[in-house]
N, C-alpha and C positions, 0 to 999 in steps of 0.2 A: 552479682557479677554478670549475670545472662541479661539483665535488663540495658546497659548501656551498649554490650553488643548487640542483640537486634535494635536498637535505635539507630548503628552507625548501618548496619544492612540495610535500615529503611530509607533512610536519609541519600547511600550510595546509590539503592533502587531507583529514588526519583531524580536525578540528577543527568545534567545533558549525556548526550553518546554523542560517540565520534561523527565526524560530520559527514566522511563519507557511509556512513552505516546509514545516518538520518537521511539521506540523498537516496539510498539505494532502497530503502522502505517506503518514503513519500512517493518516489516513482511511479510504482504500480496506481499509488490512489487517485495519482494526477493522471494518470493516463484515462482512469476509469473515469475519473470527471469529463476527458475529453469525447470518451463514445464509448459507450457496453463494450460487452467482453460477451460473443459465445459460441457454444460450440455445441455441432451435430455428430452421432456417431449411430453409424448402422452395421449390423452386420448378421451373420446366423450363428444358432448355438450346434452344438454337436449332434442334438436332438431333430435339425431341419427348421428347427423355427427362428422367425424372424425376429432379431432382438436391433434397440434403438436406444436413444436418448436423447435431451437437449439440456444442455447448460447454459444458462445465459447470468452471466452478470452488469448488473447495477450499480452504482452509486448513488446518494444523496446529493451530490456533490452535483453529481450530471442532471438529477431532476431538476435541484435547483438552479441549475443555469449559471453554476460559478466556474469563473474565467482558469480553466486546470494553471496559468503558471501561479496564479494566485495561490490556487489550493498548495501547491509544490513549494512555494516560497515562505507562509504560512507553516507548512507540517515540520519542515525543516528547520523553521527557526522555533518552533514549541518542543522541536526533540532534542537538536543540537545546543541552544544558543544564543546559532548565528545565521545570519543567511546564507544560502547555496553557495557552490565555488562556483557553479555555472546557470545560465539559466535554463529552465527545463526545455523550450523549445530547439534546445540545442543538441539534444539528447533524442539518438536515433527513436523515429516511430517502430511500435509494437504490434 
């Protein structure tokens, strides 16, 4: 009896999402395609000392030189479906 319900869980698992979900996830990756992502933070501990850091993010997307509405139009239609309702250059920059 437990074997045909996890089959219908797994089956439900890989199956499209809603499309504004898929639009609101591809976003980020298409952005990253279009330029890094980072970020510097300095400041002192309680102690007097200097504390810092740098995050910088990447893509594959951006090494390889793929065109971010492509990556956006692509991600969105492997999660949803379907294609976008808009297209990503339409969608305020980050």
């Amino acid at each position: 009896m437990k074997k045909p319900l996890i089959f219908c869980l797994l089956i439900t698992a890989c199956g499209p999402i809603p499309l504004v979900q898929a639009e609101k996830e591809c976003l980020e990756r298409a952005q990253l395609a279009q330029q890094p992502r980072g970020e510097v933070s300095l400041g002192v501990g309680s102690n007097g000392k200097p504390a810092g850091g740098l995050t910088v993010g990447i893509s594959s997307d951006f090494i390889q030189g793929r065109d971010p509405s492509q990556v956006f139009d692509s991600c969105v239609f492997q999660r949803a479906g379907q294609m976008p309702s808009r297209p990503f250059n339409t969608y305020p920059p980050r």
